[in-house]
PDB file with one MODEL, atoms N, CA, C and O in Angstrom:
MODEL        1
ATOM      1  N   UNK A   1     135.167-100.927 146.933  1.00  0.00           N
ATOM      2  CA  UNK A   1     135.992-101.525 145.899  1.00  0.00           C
ATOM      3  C   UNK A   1     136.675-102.769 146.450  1.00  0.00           C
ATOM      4  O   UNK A   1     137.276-102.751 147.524  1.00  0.00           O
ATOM      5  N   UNK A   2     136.556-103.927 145.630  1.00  0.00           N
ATOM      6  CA  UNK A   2     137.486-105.335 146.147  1.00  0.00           C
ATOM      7  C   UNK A   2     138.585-105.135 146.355  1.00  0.00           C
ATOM      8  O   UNK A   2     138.965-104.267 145.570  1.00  0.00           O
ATOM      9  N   UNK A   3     139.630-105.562 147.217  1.00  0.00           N
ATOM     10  CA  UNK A   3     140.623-105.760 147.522  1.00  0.00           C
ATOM     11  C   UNK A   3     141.161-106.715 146.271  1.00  0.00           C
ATOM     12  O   UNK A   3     140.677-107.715 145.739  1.00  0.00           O
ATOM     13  N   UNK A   4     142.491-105.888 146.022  1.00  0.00           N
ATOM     14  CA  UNK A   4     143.440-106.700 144.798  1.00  0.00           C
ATOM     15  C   UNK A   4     144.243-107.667 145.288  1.00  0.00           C
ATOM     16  O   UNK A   4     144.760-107.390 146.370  1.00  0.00           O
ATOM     17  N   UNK A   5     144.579-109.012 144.690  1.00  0.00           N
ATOM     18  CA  UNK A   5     145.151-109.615 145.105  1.00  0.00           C
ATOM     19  C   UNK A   5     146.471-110.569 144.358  1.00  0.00           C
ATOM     20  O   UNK A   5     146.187-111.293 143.404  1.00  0.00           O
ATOM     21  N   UNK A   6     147.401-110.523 144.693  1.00  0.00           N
ATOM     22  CA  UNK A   6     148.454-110.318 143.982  1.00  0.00           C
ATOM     23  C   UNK A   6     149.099-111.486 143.392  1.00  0.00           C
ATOM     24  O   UNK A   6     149.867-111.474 142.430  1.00  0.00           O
ATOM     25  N   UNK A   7     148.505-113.024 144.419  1.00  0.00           N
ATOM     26  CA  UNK A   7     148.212-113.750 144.305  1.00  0.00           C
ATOM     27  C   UNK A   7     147.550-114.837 143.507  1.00  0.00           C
ATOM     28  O   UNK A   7     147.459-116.053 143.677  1.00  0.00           O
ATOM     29  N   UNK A   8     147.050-113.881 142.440  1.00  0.00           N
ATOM     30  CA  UNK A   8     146.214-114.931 142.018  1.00  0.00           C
ATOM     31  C   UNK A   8     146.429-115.877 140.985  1.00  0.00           C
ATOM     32  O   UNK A   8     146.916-115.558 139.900  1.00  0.00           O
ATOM     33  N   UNK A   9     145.963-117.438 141.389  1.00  0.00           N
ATOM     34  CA  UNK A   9     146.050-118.401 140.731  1.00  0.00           C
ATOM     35  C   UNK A   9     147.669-118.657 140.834  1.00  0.00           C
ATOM     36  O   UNK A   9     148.330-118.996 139.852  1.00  0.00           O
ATOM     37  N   UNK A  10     148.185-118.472 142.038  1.00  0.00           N
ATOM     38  CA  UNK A  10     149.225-118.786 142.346  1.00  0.00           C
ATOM     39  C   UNK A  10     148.927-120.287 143.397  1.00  0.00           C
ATOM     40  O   UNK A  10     147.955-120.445 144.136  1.00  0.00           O
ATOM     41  N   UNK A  11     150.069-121.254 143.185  1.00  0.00           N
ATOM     42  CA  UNK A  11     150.163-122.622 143.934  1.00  0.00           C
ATOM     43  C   UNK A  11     150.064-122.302 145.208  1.00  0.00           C
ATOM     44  O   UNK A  11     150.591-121.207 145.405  1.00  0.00           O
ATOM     45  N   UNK A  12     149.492-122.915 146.438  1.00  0.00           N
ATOM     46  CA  UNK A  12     149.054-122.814 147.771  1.00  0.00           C
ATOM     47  C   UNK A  12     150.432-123.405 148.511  1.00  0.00           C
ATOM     48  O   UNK A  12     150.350-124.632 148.467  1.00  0.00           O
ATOM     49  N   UNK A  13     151.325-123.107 148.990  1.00  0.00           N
ATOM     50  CA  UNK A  13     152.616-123.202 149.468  1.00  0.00           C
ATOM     51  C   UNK A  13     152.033-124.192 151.116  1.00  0.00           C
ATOM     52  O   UNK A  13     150.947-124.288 151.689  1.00  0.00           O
ATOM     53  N   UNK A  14     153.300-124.714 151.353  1.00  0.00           N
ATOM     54  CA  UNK A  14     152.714-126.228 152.468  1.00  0.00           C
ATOM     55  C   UNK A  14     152.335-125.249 153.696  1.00  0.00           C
ATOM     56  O   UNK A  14     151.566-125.688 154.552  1.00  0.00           O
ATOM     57  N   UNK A  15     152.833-123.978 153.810  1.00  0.00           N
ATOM     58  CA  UNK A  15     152.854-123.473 154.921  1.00  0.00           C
ATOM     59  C   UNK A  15     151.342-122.263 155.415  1.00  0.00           C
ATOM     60  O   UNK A  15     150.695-121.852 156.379  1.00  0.00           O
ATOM     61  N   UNK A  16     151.484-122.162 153.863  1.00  0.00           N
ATOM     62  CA  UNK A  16     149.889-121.476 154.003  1.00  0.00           C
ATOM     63  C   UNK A  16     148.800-122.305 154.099  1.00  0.00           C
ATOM     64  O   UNK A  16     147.862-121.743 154.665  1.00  0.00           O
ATOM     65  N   UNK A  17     148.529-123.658 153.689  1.00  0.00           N
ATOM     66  CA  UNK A  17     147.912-124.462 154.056  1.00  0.00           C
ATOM     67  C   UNK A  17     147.457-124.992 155.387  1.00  0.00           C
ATOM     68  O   UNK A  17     146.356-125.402 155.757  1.00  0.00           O
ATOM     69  N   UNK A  18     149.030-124.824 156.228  1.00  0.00           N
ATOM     70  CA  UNK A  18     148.777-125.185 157.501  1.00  0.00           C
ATOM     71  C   UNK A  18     148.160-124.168 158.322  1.00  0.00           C
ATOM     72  O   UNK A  18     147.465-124.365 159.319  1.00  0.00           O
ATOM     73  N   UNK A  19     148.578-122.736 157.654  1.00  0.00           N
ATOM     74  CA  UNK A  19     147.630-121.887 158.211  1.00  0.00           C
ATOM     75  C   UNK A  19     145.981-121.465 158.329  1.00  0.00           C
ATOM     76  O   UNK A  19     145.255-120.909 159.153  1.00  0.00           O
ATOM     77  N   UNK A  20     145.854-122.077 156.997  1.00  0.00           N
ATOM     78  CA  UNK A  20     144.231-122.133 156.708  1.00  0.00           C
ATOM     79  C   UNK A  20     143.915-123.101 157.893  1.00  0.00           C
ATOM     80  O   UNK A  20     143.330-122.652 158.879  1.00  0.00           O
ATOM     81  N   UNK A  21     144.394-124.819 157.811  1.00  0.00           N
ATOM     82  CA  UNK A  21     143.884-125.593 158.588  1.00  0.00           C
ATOM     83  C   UNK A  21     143.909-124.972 159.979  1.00  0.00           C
ATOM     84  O   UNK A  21     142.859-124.975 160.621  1.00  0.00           O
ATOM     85  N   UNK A  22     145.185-124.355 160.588  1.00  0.00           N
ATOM     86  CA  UNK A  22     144.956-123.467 161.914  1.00  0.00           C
ATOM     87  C   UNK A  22     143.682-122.494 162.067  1.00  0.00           C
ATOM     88  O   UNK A  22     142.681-122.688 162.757  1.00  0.00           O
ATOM     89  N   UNK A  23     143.964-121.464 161.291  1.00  0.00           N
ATOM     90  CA  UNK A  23     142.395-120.460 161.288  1.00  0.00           C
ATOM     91  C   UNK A  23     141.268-121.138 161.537  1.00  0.00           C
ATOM     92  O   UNK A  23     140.474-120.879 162.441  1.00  0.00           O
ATOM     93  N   UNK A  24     141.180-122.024 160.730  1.00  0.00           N
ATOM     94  CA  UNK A  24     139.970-122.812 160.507  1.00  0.00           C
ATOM     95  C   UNK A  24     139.181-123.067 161.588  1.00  0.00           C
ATOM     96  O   UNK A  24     138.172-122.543 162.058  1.00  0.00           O
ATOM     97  N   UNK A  25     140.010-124.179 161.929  1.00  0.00           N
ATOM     98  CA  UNK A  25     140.032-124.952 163.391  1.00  0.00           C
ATOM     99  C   UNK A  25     139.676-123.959 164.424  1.00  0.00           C
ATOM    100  O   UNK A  25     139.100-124.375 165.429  1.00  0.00           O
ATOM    101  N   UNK A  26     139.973-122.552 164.298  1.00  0.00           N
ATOM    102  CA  UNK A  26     139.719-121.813 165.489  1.00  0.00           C
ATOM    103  C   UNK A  26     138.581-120.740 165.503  1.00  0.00           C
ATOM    104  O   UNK A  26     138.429-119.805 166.288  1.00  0.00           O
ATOM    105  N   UNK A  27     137.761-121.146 164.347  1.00  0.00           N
ATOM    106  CA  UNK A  27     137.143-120.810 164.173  1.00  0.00           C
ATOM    107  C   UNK A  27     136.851-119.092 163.200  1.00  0.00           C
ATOM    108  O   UNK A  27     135.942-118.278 163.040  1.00  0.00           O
ATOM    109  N   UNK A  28     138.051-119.267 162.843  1.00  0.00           N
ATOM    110  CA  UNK A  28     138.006-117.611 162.601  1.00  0.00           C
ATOM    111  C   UNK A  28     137.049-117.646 161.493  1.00  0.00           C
ATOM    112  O   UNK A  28     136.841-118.776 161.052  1.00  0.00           O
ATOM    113  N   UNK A  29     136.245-116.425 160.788  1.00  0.00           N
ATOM    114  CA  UNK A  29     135.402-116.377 159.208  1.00  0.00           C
ATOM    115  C   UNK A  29     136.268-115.931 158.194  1.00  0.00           C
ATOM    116  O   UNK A  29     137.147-115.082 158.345  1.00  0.00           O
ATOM    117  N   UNK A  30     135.978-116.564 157.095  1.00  0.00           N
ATOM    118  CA  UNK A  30     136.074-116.643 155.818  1.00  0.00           C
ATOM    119  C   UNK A  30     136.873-115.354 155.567  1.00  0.00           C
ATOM    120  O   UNK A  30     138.099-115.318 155.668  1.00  0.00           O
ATOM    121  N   UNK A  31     136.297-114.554 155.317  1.00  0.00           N
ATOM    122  CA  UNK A  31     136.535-113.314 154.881  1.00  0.00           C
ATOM    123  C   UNK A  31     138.311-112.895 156.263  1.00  0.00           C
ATOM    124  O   UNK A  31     139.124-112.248 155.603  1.00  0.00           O
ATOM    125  N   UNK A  32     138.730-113.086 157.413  1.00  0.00           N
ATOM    126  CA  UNK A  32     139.624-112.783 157.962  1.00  0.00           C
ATOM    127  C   UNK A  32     140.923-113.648 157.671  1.00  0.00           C
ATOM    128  O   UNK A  32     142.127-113.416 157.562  1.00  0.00           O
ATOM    129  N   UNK A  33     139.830-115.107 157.575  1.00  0.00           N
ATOM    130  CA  UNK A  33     141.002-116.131 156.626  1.00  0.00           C
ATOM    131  C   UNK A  33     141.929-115.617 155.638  1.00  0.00           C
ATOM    132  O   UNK A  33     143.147-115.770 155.541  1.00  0.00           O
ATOM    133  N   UNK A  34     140.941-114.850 154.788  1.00  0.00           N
ATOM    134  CA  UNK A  34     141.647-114.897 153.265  1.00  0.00           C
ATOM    135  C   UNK A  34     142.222-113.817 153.614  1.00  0.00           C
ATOM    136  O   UNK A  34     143.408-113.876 153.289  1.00  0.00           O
ATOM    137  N   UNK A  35     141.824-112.338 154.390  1.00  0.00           N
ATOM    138  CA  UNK A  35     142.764-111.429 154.093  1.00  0.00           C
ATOM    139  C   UNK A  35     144.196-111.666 154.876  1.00  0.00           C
ATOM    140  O   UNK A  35     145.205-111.145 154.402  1.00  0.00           O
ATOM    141  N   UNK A  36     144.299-112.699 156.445  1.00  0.00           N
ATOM    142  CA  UNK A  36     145.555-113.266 156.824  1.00  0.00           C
ATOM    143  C   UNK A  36     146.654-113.783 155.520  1.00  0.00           C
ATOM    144  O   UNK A  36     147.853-113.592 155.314  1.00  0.00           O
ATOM    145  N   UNK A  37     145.543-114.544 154.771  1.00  0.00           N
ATOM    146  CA  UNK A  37     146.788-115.448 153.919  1.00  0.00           C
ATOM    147  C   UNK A  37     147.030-114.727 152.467  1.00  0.00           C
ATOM    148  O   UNK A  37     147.400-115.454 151.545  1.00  0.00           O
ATOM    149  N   UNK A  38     146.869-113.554 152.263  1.00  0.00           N
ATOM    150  CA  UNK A  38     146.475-112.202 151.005  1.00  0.00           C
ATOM    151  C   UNK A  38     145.993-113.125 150.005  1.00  0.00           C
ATOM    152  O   UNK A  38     146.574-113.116 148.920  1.00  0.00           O
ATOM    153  N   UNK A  39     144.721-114.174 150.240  1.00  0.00           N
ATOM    154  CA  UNK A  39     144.032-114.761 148.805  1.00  0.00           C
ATOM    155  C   UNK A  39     142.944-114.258 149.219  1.00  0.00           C
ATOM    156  O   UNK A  39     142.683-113.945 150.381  1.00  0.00           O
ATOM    157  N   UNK A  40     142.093-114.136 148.039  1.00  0.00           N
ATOM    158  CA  UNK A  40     140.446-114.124 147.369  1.00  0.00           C
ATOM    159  C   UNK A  40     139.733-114.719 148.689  1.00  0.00           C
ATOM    160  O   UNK A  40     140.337-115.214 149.641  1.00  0.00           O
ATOM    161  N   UNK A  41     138.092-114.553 148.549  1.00  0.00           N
ATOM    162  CA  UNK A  41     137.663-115.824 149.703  1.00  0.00           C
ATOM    163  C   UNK A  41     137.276-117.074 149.068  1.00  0.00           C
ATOM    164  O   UNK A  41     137.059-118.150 149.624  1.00  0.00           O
ATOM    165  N   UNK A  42     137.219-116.795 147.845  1.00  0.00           N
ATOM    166  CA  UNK A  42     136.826-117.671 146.646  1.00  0.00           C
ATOM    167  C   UNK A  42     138.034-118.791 146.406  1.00  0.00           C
ATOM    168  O   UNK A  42     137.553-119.815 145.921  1.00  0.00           O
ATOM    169  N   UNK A  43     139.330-118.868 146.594  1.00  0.00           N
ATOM    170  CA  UNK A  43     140.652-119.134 146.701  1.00  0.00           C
ATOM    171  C   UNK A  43     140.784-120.134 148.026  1.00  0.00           C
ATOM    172  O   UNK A  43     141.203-121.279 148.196  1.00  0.00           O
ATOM    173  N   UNK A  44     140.104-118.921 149.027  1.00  0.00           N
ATOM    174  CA  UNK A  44     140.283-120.026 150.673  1.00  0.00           C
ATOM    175  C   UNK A  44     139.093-120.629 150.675  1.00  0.00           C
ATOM    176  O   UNK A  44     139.029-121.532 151.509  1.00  0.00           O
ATOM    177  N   UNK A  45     138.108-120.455 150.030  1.00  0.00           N
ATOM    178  CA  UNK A  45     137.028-121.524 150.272  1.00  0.00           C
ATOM    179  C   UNK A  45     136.885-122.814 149.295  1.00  0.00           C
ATOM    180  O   UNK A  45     136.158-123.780 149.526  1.00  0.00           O
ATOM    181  N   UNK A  46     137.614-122.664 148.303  1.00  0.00           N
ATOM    182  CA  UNK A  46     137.886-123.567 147.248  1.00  0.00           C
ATOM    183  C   UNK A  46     139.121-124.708 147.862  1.00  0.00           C
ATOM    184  O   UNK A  46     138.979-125.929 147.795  1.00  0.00           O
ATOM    185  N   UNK A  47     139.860-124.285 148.227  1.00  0.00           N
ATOM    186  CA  UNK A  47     141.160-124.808 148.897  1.00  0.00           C
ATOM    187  C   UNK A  47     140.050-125.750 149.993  1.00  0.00           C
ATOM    188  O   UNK A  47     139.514-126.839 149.787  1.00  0.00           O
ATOM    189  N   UNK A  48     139.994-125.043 150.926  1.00  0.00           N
ATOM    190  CA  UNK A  48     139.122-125.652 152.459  1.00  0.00           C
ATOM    191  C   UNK A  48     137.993-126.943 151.751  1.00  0.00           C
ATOM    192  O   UNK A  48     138.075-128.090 152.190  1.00  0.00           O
ATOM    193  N   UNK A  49     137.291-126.701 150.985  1.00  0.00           N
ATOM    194  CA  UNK A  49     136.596-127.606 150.266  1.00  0.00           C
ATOM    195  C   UNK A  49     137.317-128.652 150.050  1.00  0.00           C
ATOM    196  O   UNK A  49     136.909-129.678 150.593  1.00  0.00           O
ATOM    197  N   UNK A  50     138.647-128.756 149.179  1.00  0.00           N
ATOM    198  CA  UNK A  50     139.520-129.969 148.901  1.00  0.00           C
ATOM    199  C   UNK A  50     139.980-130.492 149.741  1.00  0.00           C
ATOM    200  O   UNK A  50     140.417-131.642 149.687  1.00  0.00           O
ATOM    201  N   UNK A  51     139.988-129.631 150.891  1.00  0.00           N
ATOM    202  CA  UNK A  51     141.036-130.758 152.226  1.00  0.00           C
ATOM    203  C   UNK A  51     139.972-130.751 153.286  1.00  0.00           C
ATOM    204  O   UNK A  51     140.386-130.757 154.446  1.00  0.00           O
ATOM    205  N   UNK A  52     138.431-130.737 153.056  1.00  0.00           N
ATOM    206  CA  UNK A  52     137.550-131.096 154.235  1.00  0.00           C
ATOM    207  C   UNK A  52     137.422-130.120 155.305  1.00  0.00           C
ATOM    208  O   UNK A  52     136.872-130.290 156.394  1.00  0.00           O
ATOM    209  N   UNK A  53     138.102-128.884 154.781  1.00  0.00           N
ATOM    210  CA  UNK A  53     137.502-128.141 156.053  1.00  0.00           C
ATOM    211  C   UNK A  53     136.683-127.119 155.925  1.00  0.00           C
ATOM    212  O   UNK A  53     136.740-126.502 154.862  1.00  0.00           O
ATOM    213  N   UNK A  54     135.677-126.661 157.011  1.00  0.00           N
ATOM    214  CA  UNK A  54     134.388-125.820 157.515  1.00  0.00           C
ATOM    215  C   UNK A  54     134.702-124.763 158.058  1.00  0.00           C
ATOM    216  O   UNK A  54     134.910-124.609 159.261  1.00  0.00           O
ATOM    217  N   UNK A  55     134.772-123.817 157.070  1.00  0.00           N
ATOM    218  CA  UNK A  55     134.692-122.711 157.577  1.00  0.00           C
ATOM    219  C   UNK A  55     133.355-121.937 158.027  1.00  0.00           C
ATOM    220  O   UNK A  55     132.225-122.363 157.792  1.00  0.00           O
ATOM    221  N   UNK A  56     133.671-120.618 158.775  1.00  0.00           N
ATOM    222  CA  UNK A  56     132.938-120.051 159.468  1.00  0.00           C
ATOM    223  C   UNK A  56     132.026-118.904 158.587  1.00  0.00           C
ATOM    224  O   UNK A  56     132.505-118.094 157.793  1.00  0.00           O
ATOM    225  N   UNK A  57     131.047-119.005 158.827  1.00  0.00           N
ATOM    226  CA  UNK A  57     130.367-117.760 157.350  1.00  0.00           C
ATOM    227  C   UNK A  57     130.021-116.674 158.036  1.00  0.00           C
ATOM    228  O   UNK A  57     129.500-115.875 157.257  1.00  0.00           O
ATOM    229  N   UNK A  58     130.071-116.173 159.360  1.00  0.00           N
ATOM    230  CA  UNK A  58     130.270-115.087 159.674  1.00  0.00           C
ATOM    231  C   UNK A  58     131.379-114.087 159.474  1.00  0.00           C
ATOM    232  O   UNK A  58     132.473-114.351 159.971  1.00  0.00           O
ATOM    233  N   UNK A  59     131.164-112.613 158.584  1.00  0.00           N
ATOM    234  CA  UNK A  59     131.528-111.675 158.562  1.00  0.00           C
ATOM    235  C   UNK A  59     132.134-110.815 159.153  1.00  0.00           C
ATOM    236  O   UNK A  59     132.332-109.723 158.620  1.00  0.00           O
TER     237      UNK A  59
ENDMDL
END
């Protein structure tokens, strides 16, 4: 069953942002991203898309 998220379609706050760009950068995957920052992966990969960053597609 998906994980609920409580979050949703809520505004991306300056600080969770900087956290995505951190994760990112260090390579962590997708799926550990989103459950760190409690969004969707659909949410952190949509976000990462708008500000240029590559995430990791390992599971």
């Amino acid at each position: 069953m998906a994980e609920k998220f409580e979050r949703h379609r809520q505004p991306w706050r300056a600080d969770e942002i900087q956290k995505l760009h951190t994760l990112a950068k260090k390579g962590m995957p997708l799926r550990q991203i989103a459950k760190a920052l409690t969004r969707s992966e659909e949410s952190v990969k949509e976000r990462a898309k708008q500000d240029g960053l590559g995430i990791a597609k390992l599971h």
